[in-house]
DRENVEX-568963 format. One record per residue (C-alpha): residue number from 1; residue in one letter; x, y, z. Coordinates in steps of 0.1 Angstrom, whole numbers, plus 5000, padded with zeros to 4 digits. Last residue first. Layout:
<sites>
<seq = NUM	type = A	east = X	north = Y	up = Z>
...
</sites>
This chain:
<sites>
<seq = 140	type = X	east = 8166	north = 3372	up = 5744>
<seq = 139	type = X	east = 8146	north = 3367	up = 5711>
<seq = 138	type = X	east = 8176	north = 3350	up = 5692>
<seq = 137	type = X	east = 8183	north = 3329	up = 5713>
<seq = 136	type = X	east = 8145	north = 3315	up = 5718>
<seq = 135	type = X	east = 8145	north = 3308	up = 5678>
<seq = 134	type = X	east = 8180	north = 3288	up = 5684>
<seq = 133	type = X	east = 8165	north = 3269	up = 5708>
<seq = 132	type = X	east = 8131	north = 3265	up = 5689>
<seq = 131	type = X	east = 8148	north = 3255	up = 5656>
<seq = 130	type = X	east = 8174	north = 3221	up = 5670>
<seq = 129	type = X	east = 8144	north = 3198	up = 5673>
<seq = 128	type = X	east = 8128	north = 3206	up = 5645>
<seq = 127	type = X	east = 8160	north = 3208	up = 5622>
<seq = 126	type = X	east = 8166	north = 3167	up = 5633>
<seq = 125	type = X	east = 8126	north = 3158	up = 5634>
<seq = 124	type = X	east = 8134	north = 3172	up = 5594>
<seq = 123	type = X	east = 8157	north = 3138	up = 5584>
<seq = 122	type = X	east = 8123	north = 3115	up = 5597>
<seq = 121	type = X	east = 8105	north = 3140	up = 5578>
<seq = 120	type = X	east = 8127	north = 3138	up = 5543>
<seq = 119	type = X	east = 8126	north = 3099	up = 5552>
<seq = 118	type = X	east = 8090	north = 3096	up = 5555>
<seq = 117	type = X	east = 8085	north = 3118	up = 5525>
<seq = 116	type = X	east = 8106	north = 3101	up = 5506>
<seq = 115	type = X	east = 8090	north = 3065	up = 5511>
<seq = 114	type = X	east = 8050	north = 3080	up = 5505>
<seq = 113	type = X	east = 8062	north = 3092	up = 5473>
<seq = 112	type = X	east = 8078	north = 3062	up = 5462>
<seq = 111	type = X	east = 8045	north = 3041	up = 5472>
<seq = 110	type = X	east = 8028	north = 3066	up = 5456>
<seq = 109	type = X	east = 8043	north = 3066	up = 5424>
<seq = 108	type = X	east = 8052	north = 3025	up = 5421>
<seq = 107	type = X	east = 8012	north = 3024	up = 5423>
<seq = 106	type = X	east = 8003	north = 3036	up = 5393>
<seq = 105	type = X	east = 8035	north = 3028	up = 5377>
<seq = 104	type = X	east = 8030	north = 2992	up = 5378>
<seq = 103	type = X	east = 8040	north = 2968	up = 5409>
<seq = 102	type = X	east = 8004	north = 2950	up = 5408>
<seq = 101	type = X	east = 7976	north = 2963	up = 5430>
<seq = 100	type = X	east = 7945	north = 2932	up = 5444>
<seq = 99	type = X	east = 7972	north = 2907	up = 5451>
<seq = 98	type = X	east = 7963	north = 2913	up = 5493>
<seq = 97	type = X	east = 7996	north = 2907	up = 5508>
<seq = 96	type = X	east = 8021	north = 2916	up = 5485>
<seq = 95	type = X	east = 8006	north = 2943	up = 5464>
<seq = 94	type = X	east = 7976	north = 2960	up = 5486>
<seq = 93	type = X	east = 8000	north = 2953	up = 5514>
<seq = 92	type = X	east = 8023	north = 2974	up = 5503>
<seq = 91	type = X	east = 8000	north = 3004	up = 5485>
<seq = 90	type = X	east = 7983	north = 3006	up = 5523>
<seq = 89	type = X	east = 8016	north = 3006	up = 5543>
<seq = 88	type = X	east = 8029	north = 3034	up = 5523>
<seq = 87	type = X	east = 7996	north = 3052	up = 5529>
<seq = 86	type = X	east = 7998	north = 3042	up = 5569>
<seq = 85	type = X	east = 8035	north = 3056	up = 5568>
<seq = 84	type = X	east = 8030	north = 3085	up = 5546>
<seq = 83	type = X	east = 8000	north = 3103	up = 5569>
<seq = 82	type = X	east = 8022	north = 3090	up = 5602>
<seq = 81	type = X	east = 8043	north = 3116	up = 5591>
<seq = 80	type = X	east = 8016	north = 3142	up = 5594>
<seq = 79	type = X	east = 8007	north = 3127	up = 5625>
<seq = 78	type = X	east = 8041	north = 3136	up = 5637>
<seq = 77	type = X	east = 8046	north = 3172	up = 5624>
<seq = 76	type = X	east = 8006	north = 3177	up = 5638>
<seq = 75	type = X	east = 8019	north = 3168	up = 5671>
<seq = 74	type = X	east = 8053	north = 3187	up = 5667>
<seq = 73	type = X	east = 8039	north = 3219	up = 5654>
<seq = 72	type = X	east = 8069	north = 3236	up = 5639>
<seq = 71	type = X	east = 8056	north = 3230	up = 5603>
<seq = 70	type = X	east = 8025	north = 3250	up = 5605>
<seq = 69	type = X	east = 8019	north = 3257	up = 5573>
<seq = 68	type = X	east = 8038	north = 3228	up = 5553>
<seq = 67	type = X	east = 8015	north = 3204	up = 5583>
<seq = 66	type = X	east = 7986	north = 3225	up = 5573>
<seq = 65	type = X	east = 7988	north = 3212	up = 5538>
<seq = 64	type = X	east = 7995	north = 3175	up = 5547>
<seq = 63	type = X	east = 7969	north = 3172	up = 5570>
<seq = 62	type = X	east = 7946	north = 3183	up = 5547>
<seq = 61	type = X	east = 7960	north = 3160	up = 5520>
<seq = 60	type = X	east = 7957	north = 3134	up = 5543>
<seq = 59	type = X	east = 7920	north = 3135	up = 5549>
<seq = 58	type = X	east = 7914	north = 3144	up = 5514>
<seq = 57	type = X	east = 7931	north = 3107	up = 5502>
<seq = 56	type = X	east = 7910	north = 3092	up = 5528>
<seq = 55	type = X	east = 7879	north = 3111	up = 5516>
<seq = 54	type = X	east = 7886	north = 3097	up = 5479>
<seq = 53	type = X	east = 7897	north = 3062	up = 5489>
<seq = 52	type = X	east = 7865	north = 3062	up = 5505>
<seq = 51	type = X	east = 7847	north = 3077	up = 5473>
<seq = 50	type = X	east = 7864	north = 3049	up = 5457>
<seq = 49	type = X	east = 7856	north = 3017	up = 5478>
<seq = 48	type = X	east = 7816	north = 3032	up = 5469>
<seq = 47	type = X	east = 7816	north = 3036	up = 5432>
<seq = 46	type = X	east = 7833	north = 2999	up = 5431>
<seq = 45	type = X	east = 7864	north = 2986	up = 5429>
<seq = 44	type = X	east = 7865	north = 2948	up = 5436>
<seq = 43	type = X	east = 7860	north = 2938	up = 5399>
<seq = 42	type = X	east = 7897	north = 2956	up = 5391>
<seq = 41	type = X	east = 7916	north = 2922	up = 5414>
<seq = 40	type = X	east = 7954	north = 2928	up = 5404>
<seq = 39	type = X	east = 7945	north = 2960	up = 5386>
<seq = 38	type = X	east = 7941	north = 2984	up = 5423>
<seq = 37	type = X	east = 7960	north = 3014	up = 5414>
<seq = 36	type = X	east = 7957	north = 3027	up = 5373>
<seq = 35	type = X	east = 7929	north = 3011	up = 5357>
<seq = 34	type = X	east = 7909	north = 2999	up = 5384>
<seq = 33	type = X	east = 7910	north = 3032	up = 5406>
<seq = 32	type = X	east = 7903	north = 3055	up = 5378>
<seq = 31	type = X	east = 7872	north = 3036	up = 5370>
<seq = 30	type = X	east = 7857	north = 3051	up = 5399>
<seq = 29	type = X	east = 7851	north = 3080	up = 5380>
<seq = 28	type = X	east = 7844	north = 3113	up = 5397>
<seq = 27	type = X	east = 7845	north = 3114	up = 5433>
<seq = 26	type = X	east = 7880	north = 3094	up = 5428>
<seq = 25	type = X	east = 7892	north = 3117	up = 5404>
<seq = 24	type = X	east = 7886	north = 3149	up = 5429>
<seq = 23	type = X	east = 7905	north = 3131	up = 5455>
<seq = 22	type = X	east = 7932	north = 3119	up = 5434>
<seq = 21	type = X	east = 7935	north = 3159	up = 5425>
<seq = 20	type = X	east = 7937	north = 3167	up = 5465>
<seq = 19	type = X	east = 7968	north = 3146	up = 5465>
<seq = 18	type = X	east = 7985	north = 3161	up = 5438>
<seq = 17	type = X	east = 7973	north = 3195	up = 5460>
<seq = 16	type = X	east = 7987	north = 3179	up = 5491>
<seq = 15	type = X	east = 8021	north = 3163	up = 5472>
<seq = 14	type = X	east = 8033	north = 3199	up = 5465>
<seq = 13	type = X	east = 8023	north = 3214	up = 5495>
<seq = 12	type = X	east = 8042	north = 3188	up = 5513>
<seq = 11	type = X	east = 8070	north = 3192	up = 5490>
<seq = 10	type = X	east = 8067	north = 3231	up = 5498>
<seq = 9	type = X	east = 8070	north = 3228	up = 5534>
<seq = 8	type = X	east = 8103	north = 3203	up = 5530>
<seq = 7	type = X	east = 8123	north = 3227	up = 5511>
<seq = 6	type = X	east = 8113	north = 3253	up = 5534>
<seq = 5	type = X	east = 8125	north = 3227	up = 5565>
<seq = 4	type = X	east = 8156	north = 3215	up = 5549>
<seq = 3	type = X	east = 8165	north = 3257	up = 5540>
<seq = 2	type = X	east = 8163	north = 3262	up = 5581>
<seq = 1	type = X	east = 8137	north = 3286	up = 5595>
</sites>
Protein backbone atom coordinates (compact mmCIF):
# COMPACT_ATOMS: atom_id res chain seq x y z
CA UNK A 1 0.00 0.00 0.00
CA UNK A 2 1.33 3.32 -0.91
CA UNK A 3 2.77 5.78 2.13
CA UNK A 4 -0.34 8.60 0.84
CA UNK A 5 -2.85 5.82 1.50
CA UNK A 6 -1.29 4.79 5.30
CA UNK A 7 -1.00 8.30 5.96
CA UNK A 8 -4.43 8.89 4.89
CA UNK A 9 -5.96 5.54 7.03
CA UNK A 10 -4.75 6.92 10.05
CA UNK A 11 -6.20 10.62 9.59
CA UNK A 12 -9.38 8.98 9.16
CA UNK A 13 -8.91 7.11 12.29
CA UNK A 14 -7.79 10.02 13.79
CA UNK A 15 -10.80 12.34 12.89
CA UNK A 16 -13.37 9.11 13.56
CA UNK A 17 -12.48 8.77 17.28
CA UNK A 18 -12.45 13.00 17.51
CA UNK A 19 -15.58 12.44 15.89
CA UNK A 20 -16.99 9.77 18.12
CA UNK A 21 -16.04 12.20 21.18
CA UNK A 22 -18.61 15.05 19.61
CA UNK A 23 -20.91 12.24 19.65
CA UNK A 24 -20.56 11.36 23.27
CA UNK A 25 -20.78 15.34 24.15
CA UNK A 26 -23.72 15.79 22.17
CA UNK A 27 -25.68 12.78 24.18
CA UNK A 28 -24.49 14.51 27.12
CA UNK A 29 -24.98 18.25 27.29
CA UNK A 30 -26.61 20.04 24.68
CA UNK A 31 -25.16 23.09 25.79
CA UNK A 32 -22.00 22.05 24.00
CA UNK A 33 -23.65 22.85 20.81
CA UNK A 34 -24.62 26.61 21.76
CA UNK A 35 -21.43 27.54 23.20
CA UNK A 36 -19.04 26.30 20.81
CA UNK A 37 -20.98 25.50 16.99
CA UNK A 38 -24.22 27.05 16.51
CA UNK A 39 -23.79 30.89 18.70
CA UNK A 40 -25.32 32.94 15.90
CA UNK A 41 -28.94 31.75 16.99
CA UNK A 42 -27.96 29.47 20.75
CA UNK A 43 -32.01 29.40 21.64
CA UNK A 44 -32.45 27.00 18.58
CA UNK A 45 -30.40 24.14 20.16
CA UNK A 46 -32.32 22.02 22.06
CA UNK A 47 -31.82 18.40 23.79
CA UNK A 48 -33.34 17.04 20.72
CA UNK A 49 -31.26 19.06 17.52
CA UNK A 50 -28.32 17.68 19.61
CA UNK A 51 -28.82 14.03 19.97
CA UNK A 52 -29.32 14.36 16.03
CA UNK A 53 -26.23 16.07 15.63
CA UNK A 54 -24.97 13.27 17.93
CA UNK A 55 -26.17 10.26 15.64
CA UNK A 56 -25.11 12.23 12.54
CA UNK A 57 -21.75 12.76 13.93
CA UNK A 58 -21.71 8.69 14.77
CA UNK A 59 -22.97 7.92 11.36
CA UNK A 60 -19.88 9.45 9.86
CA UNK A 61 -17.53 8.45 12.20
CA UNK A 62 -18.49 4.86 11.39
CA UNK A 63 -18.01 5.38 8.03
CA UNK A 64 -15.01 7.03 8.60
CA UNK A 65 -13.39 4.17 10.60
CA UNK A 66 -14.11 1.38 8.19
CA UNK A 67 -13.27 3.57 5.30
CA UNK A 68 -9.20 3.67 7.12
CA UNK A 69 -9.91 -0.25 7.35
CA UNK A 70 -10.98 -0.99 4.22
CA UNK A 71 -9.48 1.71 2.20
CA UNK A 72 -9.48 -0.10 -1.23
CA UNK A 73 -13.18 -0.28 -1.21
CA UNK A 74 -14.20 2.14 -3.86
CA UNK A 75 -17.97 2.51 -2.86
CA UNK A 76 -17.30 2.95 0.72
CA UNK A 77 -13.94 5.25 -0.40
CA UNK A 78 -16.60 7.40 -2.13
CA UNK A 79 -19.20 7.72 0.42
CA UNK A 80 -16.69 8.17 2.79
CA UNK A 81 -15.73 11.35 0.92
CA UNK A 82 -19.10 12.28 0.50
CA UNK A 83 -19.00 12.15 4.73
CA UNK A 84 -16.66 15.56 4.50
CA UNK A 85 -18.49 17.09 1.68
CA UNK A 86 -22.14 17.09 3.17
CA UNK A 87 -20.36 18.07 6.75
CA UNK A 88 -18.49 20.89 5.02
CA UNK A 89 -21.65 21.81 3.41
CA UNK A 90 -23.44 21.74 6.74
CA UNK A 91 -20.91 24.22 8.89
CA UNK A 92 -21.17 26.59 5.45
CA UNK A 93 -24.39 27.09 5.26
CA UNK A 94 -24.93 27.11 8.98
CA UNK A 95 -22.67 30.44 8.65
CA UNK A 96 -23.60 32.15 5.47
CA UNK A 97 -26.82 31.03 4.80
CA UNK A 98 -28.63 30.22 7.89
CA UNK A 99 -26.66 33.02 10.63
CA UNK A 100 -27.28 30.47 13.26
CA UNK A 101 -22.77 29.53 13.54
CA UNK A 102 -20.40 32.44 13.50
CA UNK A 103 -16.70 32.03 11.95
CA UNK A 104 -15.25 31.19 15.58
CA UNK A 105 -12.96 28.39 16.33
CA UNK A 106 -15.72 26.01 17.01
CA UNK A 107 -16.68 25.87 13.72
CA UNK A 108 -13.34 27.09 11.78
CA UNK A 109 -12.14 23.34 13.08
CA UNK A 110 -14.49 21.37 11.30
CA UNK A 111 -14.96 23.18 8.49
CA UNK A 112 -10.98 22.90 8.10
CA UNK A 113 -11.15 19.45 8.85
CA UNK A 114 -13.83 18.53 6.55
CA UNK A 115 -11.66 20.74 3.51
CA UNK A 116 -8.43 18.46 4.09
CA UNK A 117 -9.91 15.57 4.08
CA UNK A 118 -11.70 16.11 0.76
CA UNK A 119 -8.62 17.09 -0.82
CA UNK A 120 -6.29 14.29 0.92
CA UNK A 121 -9.20 11.84 -0.65
CA UNK A 122 -9.67 13.58 -3.83
CA UNK A 123 -5.37 13.36 -4.02
CA UNK A 124 -5.93 9.33 -2.69
CA UNK A 125 -8.62 8.37 -5.87
CA UNK A 126 -5.05 8.85 -7.69
CA UNK A 127 -3.03 5.88 -5.42
CA UNK A 128 -6.48 3.90 -5.65
CA UNK A 129 -6.68 3.78 -8.88
CA UNK A 130 -3.05 2.96 -9.73
CA UNK A 131 -2.85 0.00 -6.30
CA UNK A 132 -4.96 -2.88 -7.83
CA UNK A 133 -2.81 -3.08 -11.07
CA UNK A 134 0.27 -3.09 -9.47
CA UNK A 135 -1.25 -5.51 -6.56
CA UNK A 136 -2.36 -7.93 -9.60
CA UNK A 137 1.49 -7.71 -10.92
CA UNK A 138 2.75 -8.65 -8.27
CA UNK A 139 0.51 -11.94 -7.72
CA UNK A 140 1.15 -13.23 -11.36
Amino acid sequence: MSRFLNVLRSWLVMVSIIAMGNTLQSFRDHTFLYEKLYTGKPELVNGLQARTFGIWTLLSSVIRCICAIDIHNKTLYHLTLWTFLLALGHFLSEVFVYGTAAPTIGVLAPLMVASFSILGMLVGLQYLEVEPVSRQKKRN
